[in-house]
C-alpha positions in Angstrom: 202.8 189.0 88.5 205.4 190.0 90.8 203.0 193.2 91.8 201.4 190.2 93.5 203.5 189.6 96.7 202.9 193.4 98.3 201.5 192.8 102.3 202.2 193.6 105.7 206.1 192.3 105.4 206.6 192.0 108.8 203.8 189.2 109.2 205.9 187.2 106.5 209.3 188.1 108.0 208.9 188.5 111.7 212.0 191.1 112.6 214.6 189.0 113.9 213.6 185.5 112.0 215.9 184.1 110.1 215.1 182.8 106.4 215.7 182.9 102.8 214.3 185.4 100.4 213.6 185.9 96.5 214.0 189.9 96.4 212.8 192.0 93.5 213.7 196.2 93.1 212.3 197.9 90.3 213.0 201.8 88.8 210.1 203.5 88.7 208.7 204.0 85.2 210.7 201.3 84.3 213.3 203.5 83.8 216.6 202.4 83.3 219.1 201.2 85.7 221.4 199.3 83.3 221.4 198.7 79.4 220.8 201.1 76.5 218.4 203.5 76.9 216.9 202.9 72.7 215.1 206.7 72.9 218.0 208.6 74.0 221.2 206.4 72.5 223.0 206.1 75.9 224.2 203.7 77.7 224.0 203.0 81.5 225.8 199.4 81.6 228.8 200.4 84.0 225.4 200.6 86.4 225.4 197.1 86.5 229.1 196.7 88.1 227.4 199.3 91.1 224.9 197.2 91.7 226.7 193.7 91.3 229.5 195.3 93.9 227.7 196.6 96.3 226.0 193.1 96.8 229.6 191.8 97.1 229.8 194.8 100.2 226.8 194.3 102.2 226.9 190.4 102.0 230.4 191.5 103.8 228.9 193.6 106.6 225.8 191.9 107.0 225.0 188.7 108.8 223.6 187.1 105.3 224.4 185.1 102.3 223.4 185.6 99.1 222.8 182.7 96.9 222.0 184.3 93.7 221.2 188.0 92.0 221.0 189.2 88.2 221.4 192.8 87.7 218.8 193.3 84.7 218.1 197.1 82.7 215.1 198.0 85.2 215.4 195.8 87.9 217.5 193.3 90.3 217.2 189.7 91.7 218.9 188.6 94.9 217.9 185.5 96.9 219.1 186.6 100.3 219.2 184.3 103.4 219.2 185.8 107.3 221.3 184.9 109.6 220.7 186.4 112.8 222.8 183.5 114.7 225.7 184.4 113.2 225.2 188.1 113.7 224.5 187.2 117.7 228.0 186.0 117.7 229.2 189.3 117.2 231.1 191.4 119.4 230.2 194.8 120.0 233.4 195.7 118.4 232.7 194.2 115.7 229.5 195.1 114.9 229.9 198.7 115.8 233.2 198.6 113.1 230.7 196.5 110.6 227.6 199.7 111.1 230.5 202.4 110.1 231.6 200.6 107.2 227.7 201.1 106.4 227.6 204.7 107.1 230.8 206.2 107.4 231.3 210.0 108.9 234.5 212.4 106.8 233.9 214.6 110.2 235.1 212.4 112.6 237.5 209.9 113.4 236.6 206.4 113.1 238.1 204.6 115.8 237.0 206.9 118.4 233.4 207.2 116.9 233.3 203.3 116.9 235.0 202.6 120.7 232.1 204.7 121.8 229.4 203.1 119.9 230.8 199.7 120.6 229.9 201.2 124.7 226.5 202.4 124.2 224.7 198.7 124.8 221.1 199.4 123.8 222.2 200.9 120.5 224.6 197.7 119.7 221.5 195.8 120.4 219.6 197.9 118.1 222.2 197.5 115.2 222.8 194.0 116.2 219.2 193.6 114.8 219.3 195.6 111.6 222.8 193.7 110.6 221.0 190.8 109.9 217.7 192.5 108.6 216.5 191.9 105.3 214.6 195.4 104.7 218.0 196.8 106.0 220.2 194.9 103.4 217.8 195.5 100.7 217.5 199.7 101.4 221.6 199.7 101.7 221.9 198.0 98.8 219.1 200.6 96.6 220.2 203.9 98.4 223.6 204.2 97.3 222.5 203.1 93.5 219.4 205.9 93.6 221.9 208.8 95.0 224.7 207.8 92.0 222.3 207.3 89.5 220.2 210.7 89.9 223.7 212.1 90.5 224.5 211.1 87.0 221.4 212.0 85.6 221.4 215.6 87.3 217.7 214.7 88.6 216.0 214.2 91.8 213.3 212.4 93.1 212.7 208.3 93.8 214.8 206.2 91.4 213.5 202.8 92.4 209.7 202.2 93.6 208.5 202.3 97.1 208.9 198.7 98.0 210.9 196.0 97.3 209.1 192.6 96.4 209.9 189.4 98.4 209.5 185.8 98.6 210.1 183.9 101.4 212.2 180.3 100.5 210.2 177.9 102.3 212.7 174.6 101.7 215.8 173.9 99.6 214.0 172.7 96.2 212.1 176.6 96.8 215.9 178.0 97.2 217.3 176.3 94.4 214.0 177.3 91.9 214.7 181.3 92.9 218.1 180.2 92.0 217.8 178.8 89.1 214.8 181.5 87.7 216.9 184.5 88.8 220.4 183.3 87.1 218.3 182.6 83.8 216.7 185.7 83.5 218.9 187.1 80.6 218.5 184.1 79.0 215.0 184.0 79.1 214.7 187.8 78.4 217.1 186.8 75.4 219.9 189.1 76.4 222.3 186.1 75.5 222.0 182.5 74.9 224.9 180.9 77.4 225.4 181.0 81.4 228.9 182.2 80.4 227.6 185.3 78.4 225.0 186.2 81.1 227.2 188.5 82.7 226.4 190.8 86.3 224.8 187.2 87.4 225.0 184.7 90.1 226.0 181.9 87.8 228.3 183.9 85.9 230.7 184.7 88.3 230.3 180.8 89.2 231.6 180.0 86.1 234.3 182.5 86.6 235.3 181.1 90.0 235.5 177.8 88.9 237.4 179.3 85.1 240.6 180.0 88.2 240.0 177.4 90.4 238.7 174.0 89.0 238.8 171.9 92.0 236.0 174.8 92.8 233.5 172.7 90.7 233.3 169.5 93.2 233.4 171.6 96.2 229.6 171.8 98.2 227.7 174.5 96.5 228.0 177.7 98.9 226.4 181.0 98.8 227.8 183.5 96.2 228.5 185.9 98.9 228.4 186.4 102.7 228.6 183.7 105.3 229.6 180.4 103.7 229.3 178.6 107.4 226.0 178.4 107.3 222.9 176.4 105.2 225.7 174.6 102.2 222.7 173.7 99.9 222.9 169.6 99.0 224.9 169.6 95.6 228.3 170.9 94.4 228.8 174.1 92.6 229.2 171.8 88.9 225.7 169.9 89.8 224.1 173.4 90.4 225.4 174.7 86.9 224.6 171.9 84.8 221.1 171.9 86.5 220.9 175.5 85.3 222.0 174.9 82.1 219.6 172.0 81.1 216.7 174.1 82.8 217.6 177.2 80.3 217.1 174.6 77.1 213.9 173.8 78.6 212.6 176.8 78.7 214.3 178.2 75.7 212.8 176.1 73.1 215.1 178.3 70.5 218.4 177.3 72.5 220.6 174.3 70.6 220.0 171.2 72.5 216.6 172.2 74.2 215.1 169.3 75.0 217.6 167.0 74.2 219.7 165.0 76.3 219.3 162.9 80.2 218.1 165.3 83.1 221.0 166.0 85.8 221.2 163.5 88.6 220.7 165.9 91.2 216.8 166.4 90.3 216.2 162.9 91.1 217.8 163.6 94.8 215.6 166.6 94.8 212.3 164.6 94.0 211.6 166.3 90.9 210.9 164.9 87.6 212.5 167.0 84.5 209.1 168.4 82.9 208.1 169.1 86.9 211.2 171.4 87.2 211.0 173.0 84.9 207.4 174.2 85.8 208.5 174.5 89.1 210.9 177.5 87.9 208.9 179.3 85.8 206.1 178.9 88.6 208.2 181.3 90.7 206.9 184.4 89.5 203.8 183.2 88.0 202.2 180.8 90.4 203.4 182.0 93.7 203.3 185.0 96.0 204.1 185.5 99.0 205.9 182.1 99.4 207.1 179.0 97.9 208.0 175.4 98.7 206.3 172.1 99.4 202.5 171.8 100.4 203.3 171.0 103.9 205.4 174.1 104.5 203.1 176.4 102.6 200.3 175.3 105.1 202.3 175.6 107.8 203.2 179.3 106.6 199.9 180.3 105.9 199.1 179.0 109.5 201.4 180.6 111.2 200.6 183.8 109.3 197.0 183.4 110.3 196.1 182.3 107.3 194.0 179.3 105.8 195.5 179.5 102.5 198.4 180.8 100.3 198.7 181.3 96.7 200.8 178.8 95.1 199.5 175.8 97.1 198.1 174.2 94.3 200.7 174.2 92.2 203.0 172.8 94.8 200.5 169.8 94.6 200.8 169.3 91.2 204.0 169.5 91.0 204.6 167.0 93.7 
């Protein structure tokens, strides 16, 4: 269970490090964030377009791309890569301007209040840091959602638990997995049936991008949103769907063509055979923890976490 992965997060993500993360917030109570509350008759589906949007935001003021995220009625993906080298880039300027778009101030004017941030050195050194945090990103991005939802509810009190949960991405068959499991979760919680019907997704606005733009489809796959100059996973945008696709018939045994027809290219080029993948994705939240990838870097983590073992190595092995 995803309950699993709680720990001391700053021995799995050292402040500063970069890396690439499967991220998990849930409402407490599983209350709900999106969908139709069943007991009550309303609805709270425009929540989704919050939460989608203000990942579209923060992946444009932080140093980060986001791969993938599915807003679902209690809770919401994102695989999230750091990327403090392109935040150290940065002038002060820039990411004094980039904090205020954060947290912006009616009472005063925002071009003086940033030309005097921009001079105060150790506190651009302290931002610098949090621009390209993941606890930072994740809390900007559930803060805003709590304050609008218990505004609309007339309620106080904490709308999403404690703690967000978190994977670290050890290697690019571990990024593409999260990938892959978080775009299909409203097909596997059969909310709909197609990648094109899974909307407030990852892959859906994919689909959508490549609907205006169809030389989009060949183009290297690149994160859905943030920086695109760094870490262009090894396939194009179409490969990646397809492989999405053919992994939601496997899984959904119900789906038309489950089961039936050849197993993208690009899973040879990732070393995976077809029944191995597809294991390998629903083994993200089942049969992993605290990380995921290949044996070797799962050692290595564990080692470098003080470790001798993590939860998941053995089912990196058999799926090797």
């Amino acid at each position: 269970m995803i309950s699993r992965m709680t720990y001391t997060r700053s021995i799995l993500m050292p402040t500063g490090s970069a890396g690439t993360f499967h991220c998990v917030s849930r409402c407490v109570r599983r209350a709900f964030l999106c969908g139709e509350d069943r007991l009550t008759g309303r609805s709270f589906e425009h929540r989704r377009q919050w939460v989608e949007d203000r990942i579209h935001e923060l992946a444009g003021i932080f140093g980060v791309a986001v791969w993938g995220y599915a807003v679902m009625s209690n809770h919401v993906h994102v695989v999230v890569q750091t990327l403090p080298e392109a935040v150290a880039g940065w002038s002060a300027d820039e990411v004094a301007l980039r904090w205020l778009r954060l947290f912006p101030r009616q009472d005063q004017n925002p071009e003086m209040r940033a030309e005097v941030l921009a001079g105060n050195e150790e506190r651009i050194k302290v931002l610098r840091e949090r621009l390209s945090d993941l606890s930072w990103f994740m809390r900007c991005l559930s803060e805003p959602i709590a304050r609008s939802a218990n505004k609309e509810d007339s309620c106080k009190g904490r709308f999403w638990e404690g703690r967000f949960k978190c994977q670290v991405l050890l290697d690019e068959s571990a990024v593409v997995a999260a990938m892959a499991y978080v775009d299909l979760n409203p097909v596997r919680a059969r909310i709909c049936d197609t990648l094109e019907a899974s909307v407030h997704t990852s892959a859906c606005k994919r689909l959508s991008a490549i609907e205006s733009d169809a030389a989009a489809a060949e183009k290297p796959l690149p994160p859905i949103a943030g920086d695109r100059g760094f870490g262009v996973l090894r396939m194009t945008q179409a490969e990646y769907l397809v492989l999405v696709d053919y992994t939601g018939r496997q899984i959904r045994a119900d789906k038309r063509g489950a089961i039936e027809g050849p197993a993208p290219a690009v899973l040879d080029r990732m070393g995976f055979r077809p029944d191995n993948w597809t294991r390998q994705v629903l083994a993200v939240k089942s049969d992993y923890s605290r990380a995921m990838g290949a044996v070797e870097c799962l050692v290595e983590k564990a080692a470098e976490m003080g470790q001798r073992w993590l939860r998941g190595i053995s089912t990196a092995r058999r799926l090797a």
